[in-house]
N, C-alpha and C positions, 0 to 999 in steps of 0.2 A: 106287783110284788107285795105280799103280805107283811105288817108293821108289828114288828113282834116284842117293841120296845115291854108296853106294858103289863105281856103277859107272864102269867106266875105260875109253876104247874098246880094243881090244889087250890087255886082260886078262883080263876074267868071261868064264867058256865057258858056262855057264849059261845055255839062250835062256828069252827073258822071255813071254810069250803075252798079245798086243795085243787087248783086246775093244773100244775104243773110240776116236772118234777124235781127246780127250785122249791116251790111253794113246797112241796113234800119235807127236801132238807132241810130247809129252814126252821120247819116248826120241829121235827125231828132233832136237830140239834139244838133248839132251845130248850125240849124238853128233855134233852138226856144231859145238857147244863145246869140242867135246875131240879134233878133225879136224885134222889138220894139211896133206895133202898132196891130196888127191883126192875128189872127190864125184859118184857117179854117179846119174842117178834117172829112173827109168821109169816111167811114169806116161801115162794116158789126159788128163786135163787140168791135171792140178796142182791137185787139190782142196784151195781156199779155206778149209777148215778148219783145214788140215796146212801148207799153202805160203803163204798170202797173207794171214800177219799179222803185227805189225810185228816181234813180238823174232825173229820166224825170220827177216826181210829184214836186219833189223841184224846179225844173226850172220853172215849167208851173206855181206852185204856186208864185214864184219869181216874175214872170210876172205879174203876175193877181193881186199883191197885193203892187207889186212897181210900177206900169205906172197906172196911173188915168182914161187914156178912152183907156185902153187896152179892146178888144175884139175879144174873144174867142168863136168860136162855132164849134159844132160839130152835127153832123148828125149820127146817126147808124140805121139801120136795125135791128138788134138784140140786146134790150134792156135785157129783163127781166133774162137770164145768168148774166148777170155784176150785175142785183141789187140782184138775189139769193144769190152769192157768192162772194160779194163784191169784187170790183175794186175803186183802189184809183183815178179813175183819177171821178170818178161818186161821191163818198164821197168829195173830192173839189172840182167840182159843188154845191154841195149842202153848200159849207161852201161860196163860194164864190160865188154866184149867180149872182152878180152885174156884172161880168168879165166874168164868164164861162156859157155858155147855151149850151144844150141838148135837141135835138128834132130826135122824133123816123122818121124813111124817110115814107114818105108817102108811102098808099100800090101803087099807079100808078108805082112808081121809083125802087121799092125793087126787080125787076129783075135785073137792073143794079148790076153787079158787078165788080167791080173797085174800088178800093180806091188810097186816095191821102189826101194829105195837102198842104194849101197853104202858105208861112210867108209873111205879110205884103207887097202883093200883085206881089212880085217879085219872092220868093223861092216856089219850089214845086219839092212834091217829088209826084212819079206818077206809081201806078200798075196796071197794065189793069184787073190782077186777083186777087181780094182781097185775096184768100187764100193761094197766092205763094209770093214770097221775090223778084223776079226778078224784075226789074223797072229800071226810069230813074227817075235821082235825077238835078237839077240846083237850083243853088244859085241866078240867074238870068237871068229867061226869062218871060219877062211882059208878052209876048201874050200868053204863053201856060196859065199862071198864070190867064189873064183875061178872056180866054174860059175856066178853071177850075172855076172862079168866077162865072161866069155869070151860067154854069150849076147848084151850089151849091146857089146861091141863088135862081133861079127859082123852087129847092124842097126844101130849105129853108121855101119859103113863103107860100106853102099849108101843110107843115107837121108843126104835134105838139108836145109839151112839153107830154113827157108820166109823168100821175099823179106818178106813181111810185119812180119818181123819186125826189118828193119832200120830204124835211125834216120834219120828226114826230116831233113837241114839246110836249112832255110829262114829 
């Protein structure tokens, strides 16, 4: 298990090598405790392991409801699993709409498989195969962080909000 006392996001250049998908959350929720402005994540479905338990939904919600022009976005490929059987991090979206967005990845991109997150355009955690845990983690490396950007927003901008995913008022 990786020691994540001393890391700072924006400071260690040092990347960390993720074998597991503890190791995953771990740095994952250090670095979205220690996030201040931005939060990107791509992702085939928001693996349940990593996204959908409770101290990452209270941090993410922490975020999103304690910083003013916090913004969060997320891309998935496989939507409609997370809205059949509910996933928390899709339910706040839906509560917090203003901070969290959700857009399914366009069909062009949905062969890519990869996932990753970026915090506040310096941390990122990065796996070349979205369905395995092994990866590289940094606390701070802008350029890997700004060709993760720059990929995430250019399928950002042609994909859309799946309807599904908005709140019923009844």
């Amino acid at each position: 298990m990786l020691s994540l006392e001393e890391y700072r996001l924006g400071v260690q250049t040092s990347p960390l090598q993720l074998e597991s998908s503890q190791d995953n959350y771990n740095v994952a929720l250090t670095m979205l405790t220690q996030c201040k402005r931005d939060i990107c994540i791509y992702s085939r479905r928001l693996d349940g392991r990593l996204y959908d338990c409770s101290e990452f939904g209270q941090a993410l919600q922490h975020l999103a409801s304690q910083q003013p022009r916090v913004r969060i976005r997320i891309l998935l490929t496989e939507i409609e699993p997370l809205i059949k059987y509910g996933h928390r991090i899709i339910e706040l979206a839906r509560r917090l709409s203003s901070a969290i967005a959700i857009r399914r990845v366009h069909e062009d991109y949905r062969s890519h498989n990869e996932a990753f997150m970026v915090f506040d355009e310096h941390g990122v955690i990065r796996r070349q195969l979205a369905d395995r845990y092994e990866g590289i983690a940094s606390f701070n490396d802008a350029n890997q962080a700004r060709h993760l950007l720059n990929f995430f927003n250019e399928v950002w901008e042609v994909s859309e909000a799946d309807p599904n995913l908005r709140r019923l008022h009844i």
